[in-house]
N, C-alpha and C positions, 0 to 999 in steps of 0.2 A: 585519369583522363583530364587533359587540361582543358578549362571552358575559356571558347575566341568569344571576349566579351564584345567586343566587332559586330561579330555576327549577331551576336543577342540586339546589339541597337538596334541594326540593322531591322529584326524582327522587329523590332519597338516600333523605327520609324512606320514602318508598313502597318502596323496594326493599328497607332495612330490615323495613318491618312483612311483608311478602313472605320476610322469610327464613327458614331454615328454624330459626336461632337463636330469631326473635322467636317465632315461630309454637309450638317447643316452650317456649318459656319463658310464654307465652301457657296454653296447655295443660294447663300444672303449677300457674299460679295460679287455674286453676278448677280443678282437684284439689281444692290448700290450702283456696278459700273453700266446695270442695260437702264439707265434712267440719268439721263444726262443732269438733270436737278440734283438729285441725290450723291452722285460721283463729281461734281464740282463741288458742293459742302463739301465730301469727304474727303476730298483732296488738297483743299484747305486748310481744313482743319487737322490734317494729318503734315502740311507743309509750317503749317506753325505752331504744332508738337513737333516738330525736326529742328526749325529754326529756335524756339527757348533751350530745346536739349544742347544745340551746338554754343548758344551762350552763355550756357552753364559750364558744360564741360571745358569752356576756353575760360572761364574767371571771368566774363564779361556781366556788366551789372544787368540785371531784369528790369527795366524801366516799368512803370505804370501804366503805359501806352502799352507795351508785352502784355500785360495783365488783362488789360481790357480786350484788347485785342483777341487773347485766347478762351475768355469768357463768353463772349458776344459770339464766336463761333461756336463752343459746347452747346450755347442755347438754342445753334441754328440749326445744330445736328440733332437735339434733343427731339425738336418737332419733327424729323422726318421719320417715319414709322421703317422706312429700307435700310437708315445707318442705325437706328434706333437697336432694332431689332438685331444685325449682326454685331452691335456693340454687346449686346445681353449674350450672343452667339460667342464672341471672342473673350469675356467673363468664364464662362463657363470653358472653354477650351481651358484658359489660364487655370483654371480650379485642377483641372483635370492633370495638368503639368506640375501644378506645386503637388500634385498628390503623389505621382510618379515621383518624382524629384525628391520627396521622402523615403519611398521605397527603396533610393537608388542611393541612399545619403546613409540609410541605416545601418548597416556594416561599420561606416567608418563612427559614426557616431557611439554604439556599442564599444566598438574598440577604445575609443576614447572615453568610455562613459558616462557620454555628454548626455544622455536620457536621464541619470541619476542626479544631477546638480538640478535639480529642482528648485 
């Protein structure tokens, strides 16, 4: 009987949005967006983590200005306890993914015997 690996995501994705990771990280980003303070930092700050990514992935240099720029924002979102906390929220989601992401990797890694090159 052939297994529709389809379906199986399928089930992954649902059981994901189902967990109790997604559901608090879910939670916290309606915090951040029902607090106008908080959803401008994070908007920000998340508009220039877009903006260094896009001038990375074009060759374009990082200025110091970039640098500074995205520091002085980490430390404005540090202080806020609403991005604070679904930052700690979206940690642990990622935990939770690279964990899957190994279950989901080990077949081929076996195959390859990429566990044995130690």
């Amino acid at each position: 009987m052939a297994v529709n690996v389809y379906d199986q995501a399928n089930a992954l994705e649902d059981a994901l949005r189902k967990s109790d990771e997604f559901q608090n990280m879910k939670d916290l980003y309606g915090k951040v967006n029902s607090n106008p303070e908080s959803k401008q930092l994070f908007d920000e700050f998340r508009q220039i983590q877009m903006d260094l990514q896009q001038k990375q992935m074009q060759g374009e240099e990082i200025l110091e200005e970039d640098v500074q720029q995205a520091q002085k924002s980490a430390e404005d979102i540090e202080k806020d306890e609403n991005i604070k906390a679904l930052m700690e929220a979206e940690q642990k989601m990622s935990e939770l993914i690279q964990d899957l992401n190994r279950v989901i990797m080990k077949p081929i890694e076996e195959l390859y015997g990429l566990n044995n090159q130690n």
